[in-house]
N, C-alpha and C positions, 0 to 999 in steps of 0.2 A: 319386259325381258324379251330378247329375239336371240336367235340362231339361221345358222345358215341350211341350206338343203342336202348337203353333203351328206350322202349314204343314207337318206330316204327315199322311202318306196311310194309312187304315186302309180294313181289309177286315172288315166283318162278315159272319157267317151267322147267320139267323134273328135280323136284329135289328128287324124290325119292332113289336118290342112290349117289356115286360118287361126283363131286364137286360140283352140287347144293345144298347135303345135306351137305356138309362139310360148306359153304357161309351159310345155316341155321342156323345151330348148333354155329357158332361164334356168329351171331347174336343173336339168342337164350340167350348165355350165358350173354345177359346184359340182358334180358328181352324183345326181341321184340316180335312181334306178325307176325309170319310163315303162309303165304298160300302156298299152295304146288300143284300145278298143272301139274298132268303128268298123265299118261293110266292107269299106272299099278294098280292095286287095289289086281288082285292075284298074288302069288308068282309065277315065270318065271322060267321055269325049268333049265337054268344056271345063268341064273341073280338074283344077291341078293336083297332082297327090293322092298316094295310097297307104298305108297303113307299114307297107315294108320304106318306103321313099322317106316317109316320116321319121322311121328310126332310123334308117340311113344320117338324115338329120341330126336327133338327138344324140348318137351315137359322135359325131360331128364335133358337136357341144359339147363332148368328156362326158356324156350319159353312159348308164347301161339301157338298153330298149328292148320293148317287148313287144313286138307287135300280136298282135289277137283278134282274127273277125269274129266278128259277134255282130249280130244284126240284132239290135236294141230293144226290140218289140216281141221278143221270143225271150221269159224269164227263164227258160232253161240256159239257153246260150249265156245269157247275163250272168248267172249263179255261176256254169260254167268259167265265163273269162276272167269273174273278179277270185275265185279258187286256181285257177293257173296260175296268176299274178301273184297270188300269195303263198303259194308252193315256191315257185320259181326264186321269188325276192328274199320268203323267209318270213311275211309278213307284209301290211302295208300300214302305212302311216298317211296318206292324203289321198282322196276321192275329188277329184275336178267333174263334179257333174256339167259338163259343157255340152253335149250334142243337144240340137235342139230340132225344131221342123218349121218353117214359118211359113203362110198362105195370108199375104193382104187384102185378101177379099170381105166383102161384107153377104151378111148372109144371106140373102136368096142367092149368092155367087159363090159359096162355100159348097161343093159337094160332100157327100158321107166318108167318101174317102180321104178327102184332106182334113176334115176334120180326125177320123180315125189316125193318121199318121200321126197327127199333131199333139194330141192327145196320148198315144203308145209313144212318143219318142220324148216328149217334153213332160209329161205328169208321170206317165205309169212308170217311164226307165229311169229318173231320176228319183223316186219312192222305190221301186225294186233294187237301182243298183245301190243307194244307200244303206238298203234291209240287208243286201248280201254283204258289204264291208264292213257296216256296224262291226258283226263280232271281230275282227280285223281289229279296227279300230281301237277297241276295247283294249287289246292284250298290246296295242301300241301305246295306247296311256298308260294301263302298270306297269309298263319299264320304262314309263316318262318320257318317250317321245314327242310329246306336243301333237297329235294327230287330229287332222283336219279333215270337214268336208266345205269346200266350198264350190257355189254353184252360180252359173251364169245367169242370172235372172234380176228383174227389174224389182224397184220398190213398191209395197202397194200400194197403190192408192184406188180408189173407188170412185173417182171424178170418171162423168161419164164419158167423157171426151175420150177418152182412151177404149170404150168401149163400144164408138159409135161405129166408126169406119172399118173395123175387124177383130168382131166378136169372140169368132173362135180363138183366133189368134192369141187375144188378149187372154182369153180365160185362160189357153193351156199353158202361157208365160207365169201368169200368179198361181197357177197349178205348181208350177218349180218351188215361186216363191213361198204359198204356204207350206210346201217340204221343209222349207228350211225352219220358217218361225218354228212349227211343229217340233221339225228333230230337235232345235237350237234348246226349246224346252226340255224336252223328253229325257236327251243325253247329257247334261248338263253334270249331272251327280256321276259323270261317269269318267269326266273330264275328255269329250270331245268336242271341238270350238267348230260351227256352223255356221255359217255365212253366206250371204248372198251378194254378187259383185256386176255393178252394169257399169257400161261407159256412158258419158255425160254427152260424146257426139258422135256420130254412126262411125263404124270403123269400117276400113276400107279390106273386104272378105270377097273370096269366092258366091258366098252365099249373097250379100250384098249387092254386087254387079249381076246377079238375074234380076233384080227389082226394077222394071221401067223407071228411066225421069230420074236417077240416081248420078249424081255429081261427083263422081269421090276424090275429084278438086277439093274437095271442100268435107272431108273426110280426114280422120288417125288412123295411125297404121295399129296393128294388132298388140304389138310391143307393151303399148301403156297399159295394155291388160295387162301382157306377162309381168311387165315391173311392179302394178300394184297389185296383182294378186302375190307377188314373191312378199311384196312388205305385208300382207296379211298371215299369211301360210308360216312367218316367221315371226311372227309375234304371237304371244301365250297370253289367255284366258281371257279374248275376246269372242264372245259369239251372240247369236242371233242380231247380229247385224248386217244392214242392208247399204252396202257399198259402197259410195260410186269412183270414178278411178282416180280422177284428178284430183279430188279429196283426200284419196289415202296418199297418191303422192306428195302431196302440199304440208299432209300431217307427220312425213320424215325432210322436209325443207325442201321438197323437188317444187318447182312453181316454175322455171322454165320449160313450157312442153314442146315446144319446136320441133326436137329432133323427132317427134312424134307424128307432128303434119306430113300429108301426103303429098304437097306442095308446102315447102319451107317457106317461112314468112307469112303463110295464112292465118289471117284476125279473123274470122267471118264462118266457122263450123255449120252442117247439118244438127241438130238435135237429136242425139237418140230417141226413139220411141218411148214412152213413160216416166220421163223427162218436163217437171214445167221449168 
């Protein structure tokens, strides 16, 4: 069974740029109602987009938007932005845990603070902001809304390879991910569907082009998230499942992804990370 997004209430983090705001902006286009929780508020002097420019955007898109600073790593602020959101809307129905913190380094190259970052933006916000929607959540399934969390993190796997070249890294990404296996249990009897969603080849992001050595010739644009997280977010009593994008488009008959490439006509992708 699916439905469309029309007149639901989503919570993003960190969607001020990149694939949170692309997951907006689809949304948007039926009419939902956008909070938008991320720091930014002034423009970053290599980073595109703020948190007011984003709902400019969704707003764009036939959205209603909210924007909300909230700096991620402060549970008041968190508790705070997802009770505005749900004052304002009337409720929420979807959590996009999408901000994340990423450091490639290995560890004698990992200081205390990127680790710290990594760890308060990717485990601790994505475990707090889901604990403050929850009750949301809740009173959005007994009036039958379909309410979702889903969150941008990879599959697990335990092959060392993944945890040779950026330890921390990797820990705090499967930090996300046992979020989800965790809720996808816990809330089940409650009728909230959890999910975890990664792309199968590096997507071409803000965050992305700081990583030396990165081609994003050979990179997808952010879209094929929005599209297959929209075919998730719309479909009812699926959860604790672990994603990946081209898959879920391929499972509603999408298989040409072209319009997706960041150069048209490229056979030849990056792999994402956590990816064999």
């Amino acid at each position: 069974m699916t439905q469309d997004l029309a007149g639901k209430k989503l919570f993003i983090t960190g969607g001020s740029r990149g694939i949170g705001l692309a997951i907006a902006k689809r949304a948007a286009a039926d009419g939902a109602m956008v909070a938008i929780a991320a720091k930014t508020t002034d423009p970053h002097p290599t980073l595109p987009g703020t948190i007011y420019t984003a709902a400019d955007e969704i707003r764009e898109a036939g959205g209603v938007a909210l924007p909300i600073q909230c700096d991620l790593r402060d549970e008041k602020q968190i508790e705070s932005a997802v009770a505005q959101a749900a004052a304002e809307f009337g409720g929420l129905d979807i959590l996009i845990n999408n901000a994340s913190a990423i450091n490639l380094t290995p560890t004698l190259a990992t200081p205390a603070k990127r680790f710290d970052l990594m760890f308060s933006v990717n485990v601790r916000a994505t475990f707090l902001t889901s604990q403050a929607a929850i009750p949301h959540l809740k009173e959005s399934a007994a009036a039958g809304r379909n309410p979702h969390i889903l969150t941008m993190s990879p599959p697990l796997s335990m092959s060392a390879k993944w945890f040779k070249p950026h330890l921390a890294y990797t820990m705090a990404k499967y930090g996300m991910s046992m979020c989800v296996l965790g809720l996808a249990e816990e809330f089940k009897r409650d009728g909230i569907s959890v999910n975890a969603l990664w792309p199968r080849t590096a997507i071409d992001t803000a965050a992305l082009a700081m990583i030396p050595g990165i081609d994003t010739d050979f990179c997808r644009k952010p879209e094929i998230i929005a599209d297959s997280a929209y075919v998730i977010l719309t479909e009812t009593g699926k959860s604790g499942n672990f994603f990946i994008d081209d898959e879920v488009l391929a499972s509603v008959g999408i298989t040409d992804l072209d319009k997706y490439s960041v150069v048209p006509g490229t056979t030849e992708f990056l792999l994402d990370f956590f990816i064999d």
